[in-house]
N, C-alpha and C positions, 0 to 999 in steps of 0.2 A: 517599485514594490513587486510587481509579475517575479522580476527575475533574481529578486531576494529571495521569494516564496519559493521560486520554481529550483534554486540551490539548495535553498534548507530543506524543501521534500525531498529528494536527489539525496542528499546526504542523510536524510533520517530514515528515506526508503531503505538504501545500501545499509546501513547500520542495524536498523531494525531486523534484516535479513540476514544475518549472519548468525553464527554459531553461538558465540559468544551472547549474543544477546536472549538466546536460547536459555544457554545455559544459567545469566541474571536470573531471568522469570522465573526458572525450575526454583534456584535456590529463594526465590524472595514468597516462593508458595511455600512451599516446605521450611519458611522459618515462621510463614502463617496458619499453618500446622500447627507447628511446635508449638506457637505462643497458645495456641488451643484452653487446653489444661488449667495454664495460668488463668485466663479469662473466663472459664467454665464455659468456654463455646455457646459464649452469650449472644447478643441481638447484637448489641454492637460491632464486635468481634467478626459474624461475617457481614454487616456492614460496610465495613473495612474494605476487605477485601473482594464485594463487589462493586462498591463505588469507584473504587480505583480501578478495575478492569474495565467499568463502565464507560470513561472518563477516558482511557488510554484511547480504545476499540474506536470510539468516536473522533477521539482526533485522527488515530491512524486512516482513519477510511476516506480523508480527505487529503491526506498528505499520498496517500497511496494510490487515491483515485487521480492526483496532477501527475504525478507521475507516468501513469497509464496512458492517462489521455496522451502527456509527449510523448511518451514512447511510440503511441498510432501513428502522431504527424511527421514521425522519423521517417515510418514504417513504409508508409504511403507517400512519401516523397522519393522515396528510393525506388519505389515499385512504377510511380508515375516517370523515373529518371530511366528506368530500364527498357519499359513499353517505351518511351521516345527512342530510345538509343536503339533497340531495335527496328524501328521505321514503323511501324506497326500501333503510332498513335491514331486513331479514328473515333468515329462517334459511337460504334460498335462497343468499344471499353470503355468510356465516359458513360454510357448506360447499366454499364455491369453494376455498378452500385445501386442502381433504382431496382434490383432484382429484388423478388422476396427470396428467402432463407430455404 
């Protein structure tokens, strides 16, 4: 299941991110706009349209937060692959993470 999860954020992340998907959102507000009028920009009406933003923003932030996190373990695997490859592993760098900010 991890590595279902960890595809389907991976591909929802990438997709989410693109242009395209941009340009979905722009047109799916601006036809929540439009429909305005017809619904006399009742209670329901922007219901609508914050329940569904509601609802996305929430799941994205978990598909996007797995993603982040692997992307760190890449990140840091690479860096701990370099410090070795350099000769220059010691207890000196395995402390550098306990630093404060």
């Amino acid at each position: 299941m991890d590595r279902f999860f960890g595809r389907l954020a991976s591909f929802i992340a990438n997709k989410a991110g693109a242009w395209q998907s941009f340009v979905i959102a722009l047109a799916l507000v601006i036809a929540w706009v439009a429909t305005g009028p017809m619904f006399h920009f009742s209670t329901q009406w922007q219901l609508c349209i914050n329940s569904a933003t509601t609802i996305i923003t929430f799941l994205m932030v978990f598909l996007i937060q797995n993603e982040q996190n692997r992307n760190d373990e890449v990140l840091q695997d690479k860096l701990d692959y370099l410090v070795k490859a350099l000769g220059k592993h010691s207890e000196e760098y395995e402390e550098i993470e306990e630093f404060e900010d």
